[in-house]
N, C-alpha and C positions, 0 to 999 in steps of 0.2 A: 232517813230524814234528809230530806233535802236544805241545802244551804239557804238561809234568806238574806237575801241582797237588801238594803234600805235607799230609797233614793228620793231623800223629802221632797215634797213640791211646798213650797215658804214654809215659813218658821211656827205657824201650829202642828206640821204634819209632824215635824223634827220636834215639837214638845210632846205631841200622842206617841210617837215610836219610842222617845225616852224612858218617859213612862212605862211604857210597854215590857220596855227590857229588851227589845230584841238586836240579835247583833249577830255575826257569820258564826260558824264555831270553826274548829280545826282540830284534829290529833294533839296531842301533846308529844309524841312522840318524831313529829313528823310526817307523817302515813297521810296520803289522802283519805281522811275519816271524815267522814260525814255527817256522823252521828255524836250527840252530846256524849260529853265524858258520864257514866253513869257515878252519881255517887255514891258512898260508903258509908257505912257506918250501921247501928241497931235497926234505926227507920230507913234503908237504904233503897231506893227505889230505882228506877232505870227510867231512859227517855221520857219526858211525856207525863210518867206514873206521878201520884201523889208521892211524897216523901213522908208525909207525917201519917200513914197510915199501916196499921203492919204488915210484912211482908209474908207471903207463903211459909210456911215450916215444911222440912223433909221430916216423917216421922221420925222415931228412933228405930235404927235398923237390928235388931238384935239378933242377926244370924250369924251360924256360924260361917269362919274362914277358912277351915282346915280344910286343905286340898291333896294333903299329903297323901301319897301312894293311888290318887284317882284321874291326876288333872292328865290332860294331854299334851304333849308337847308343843303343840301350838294354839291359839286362840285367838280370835280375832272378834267374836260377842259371846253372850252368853243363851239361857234357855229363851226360846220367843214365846214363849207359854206364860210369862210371867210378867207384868209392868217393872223390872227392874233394870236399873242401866246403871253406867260404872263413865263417871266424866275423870278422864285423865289429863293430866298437865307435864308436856318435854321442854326439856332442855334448859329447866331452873336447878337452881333457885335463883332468882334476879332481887337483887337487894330495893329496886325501886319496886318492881310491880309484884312480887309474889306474898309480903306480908299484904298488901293493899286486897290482895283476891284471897289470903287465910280470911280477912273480916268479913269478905261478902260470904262467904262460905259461913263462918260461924255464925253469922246472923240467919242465917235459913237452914241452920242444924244440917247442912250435905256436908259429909263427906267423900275424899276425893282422895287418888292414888296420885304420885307426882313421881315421873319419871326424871331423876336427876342425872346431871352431867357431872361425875367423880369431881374434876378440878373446881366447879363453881359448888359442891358442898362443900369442899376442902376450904374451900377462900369466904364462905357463910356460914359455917357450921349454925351458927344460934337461929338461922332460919330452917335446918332441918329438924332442929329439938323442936322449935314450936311446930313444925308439920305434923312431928308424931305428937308433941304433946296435947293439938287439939284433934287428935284423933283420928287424923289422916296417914295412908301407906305409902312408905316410899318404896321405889323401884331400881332397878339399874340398868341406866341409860347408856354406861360406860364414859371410860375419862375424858377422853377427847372428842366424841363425838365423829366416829372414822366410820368407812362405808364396809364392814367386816365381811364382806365378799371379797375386799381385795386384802385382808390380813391372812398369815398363818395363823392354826389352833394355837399356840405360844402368844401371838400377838391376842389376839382376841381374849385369851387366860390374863393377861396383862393387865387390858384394857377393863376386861368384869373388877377382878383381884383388889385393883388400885380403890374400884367407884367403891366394891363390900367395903372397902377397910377404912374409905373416908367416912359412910354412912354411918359405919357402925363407933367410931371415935366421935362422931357429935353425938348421936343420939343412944349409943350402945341396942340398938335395933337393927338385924340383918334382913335385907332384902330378899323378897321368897317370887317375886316374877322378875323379867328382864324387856326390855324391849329395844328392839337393835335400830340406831340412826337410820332414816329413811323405810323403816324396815325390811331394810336389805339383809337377809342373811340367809346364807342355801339351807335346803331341809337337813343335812348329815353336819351342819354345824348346830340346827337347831337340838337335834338328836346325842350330840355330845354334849353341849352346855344342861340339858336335862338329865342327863346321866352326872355328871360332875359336878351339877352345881344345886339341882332339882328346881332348874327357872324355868318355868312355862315361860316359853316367847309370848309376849302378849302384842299383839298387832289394834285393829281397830276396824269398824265397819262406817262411821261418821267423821268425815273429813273435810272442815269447812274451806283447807288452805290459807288461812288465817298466817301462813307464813309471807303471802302475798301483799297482806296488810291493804285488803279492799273496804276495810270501813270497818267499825264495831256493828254496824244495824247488820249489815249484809253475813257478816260471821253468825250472829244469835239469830237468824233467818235460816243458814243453811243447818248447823246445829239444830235447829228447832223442824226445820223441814226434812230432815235426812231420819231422828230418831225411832226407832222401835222399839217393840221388849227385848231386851238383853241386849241394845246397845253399849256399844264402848266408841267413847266420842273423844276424839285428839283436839288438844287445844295446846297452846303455848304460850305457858306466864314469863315469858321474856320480851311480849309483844302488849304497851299497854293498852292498842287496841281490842285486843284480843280478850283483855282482863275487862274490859270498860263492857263486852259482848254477855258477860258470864249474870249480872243482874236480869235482865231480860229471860234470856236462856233457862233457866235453872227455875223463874218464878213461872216463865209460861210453861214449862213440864210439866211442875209441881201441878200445876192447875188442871193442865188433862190427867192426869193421873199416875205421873211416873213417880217410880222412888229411887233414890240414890244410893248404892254401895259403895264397895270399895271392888278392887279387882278380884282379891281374894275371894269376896265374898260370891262376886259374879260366878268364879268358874267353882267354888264349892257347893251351889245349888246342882251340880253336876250334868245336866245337858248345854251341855256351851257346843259353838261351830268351833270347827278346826279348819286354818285357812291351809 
């Protein structure tokens, strides 16, 4: 959406534009966003949409997760034989934006895996319980967010060790994938943390760079332009454009015909890619 400028010519055009409503928008965040804040809530609609009208539902997914003794050590989508995709969230939990994106999500029944960063569930716990409590997977993103190509295995055992023990003190829920900052991590480190930990690396094939912060329209554009069957799509709820992207996104899939898992669920249908 492009910005609209108002530039009355005398004072009827300035009582029609009043009326009207119309006015510039901006980020809340700061970000060159161009696009309206989407809002929230039961009837939650996005740019443009009605608000009072209801929104898409993701069915209810009632497959299994169990991946144990099958997955591969790495993954980066799942089967493309299927309409099912897997939207993931790094580097929360963000006490502004990440309950704000549980509601949109509860409101259209998806569920969602959230990659956390050890020290920010440590400093939220009560947002990781409600993650799991409304039925979404966490992961581990590890503590500090470090680029573990340049850690020793000790530093890297560290960095997991710390994320499992915050996740599991909020929510008493242990983390069964991992996905490494940037994801940077060599294959024979991918190949120990699966032996020691049993965390499929989980990578992704839908990358809008939403870390860029090029607008909420332009984010739920390439998200919506990139997807396939057995996508796993990277977003990040520490970015409110990013969150403001997830209405849009989530109802135009629903509409062609995608469904929503969880990560687990993706790579226990058992044909997934290995990057």
């Amino acid at each position: 959406m492009m910005h609209h400028y108002l530039r009355p010519i005398g004072k009827s055009l300035s009582i029609i534009a009043l009326a009207l409503g119309l006015s510039s928008c901006a980020s809340k965040d700061g970000s060159d966003n161009s696009a309206v804040p989407s809002p929230v809530g039961k009837n939650a609609g996005y740019g443009g949409a009605s608000v009072n009208g209801p929104v898409p539902q993701n069915p209810e997914m009632r497959l299994s997760s169990d991946f144990s003794g099958s997955s591969p050590v790495s993954v980066s989508s799942g089967s493309r034989s299927q309409k099912l995709i897997a939207l993931t969230f790094d580097d929360g939990p963000n006490p502004a934006h990440t309950p704000r994106l549980l509601d949109i999500l509860r409101s259209r029944n998806v569920k969602a895996t959230f990659y956390v960063i050890g020290e920010r569930a440590a400093n939220h716990p009560e947002i990781i319980r409600r993650i799991v409590t409304d039925g979404h997977e966490v992961g581990n993103h590890t503590w500090t967010h470090p680029n573990l190509k340049k850690l020793s295995d000790d530093a890297v055992r560290h960095e997991l060790d710390k994320t499992r023990d915050a996740i599991v003190r909020a929510c008493g829920v242990q983390p069964r994938t991992m996905r490494p900052p940037y994801g940077a991590m060599y294959q024979k480190q991918r190949e120990w943390v699966y032996r020691e930990y049993g965390y499929p690396t989980v990578l992704w094939d839908v990358d809008p760079l939403d870390w860029k912060k090029p607008g909420s329209s332009v984010v739920a554009q390439r998200l919506i332009s990139g997807t396939r069957n057995g996508s796993i799509l990277l977003v990040h709820d520490l970015h409110g454009s990013s969150v403001d992207a997830i209405p849009q996104t989530i109802d135009t899939l629903l509409r062609q015909g995608y469904h929503f898992v969880t990560v687990s669920q993706l790579i226990a249908q058992k044909s997934v890619v290995v990057h």
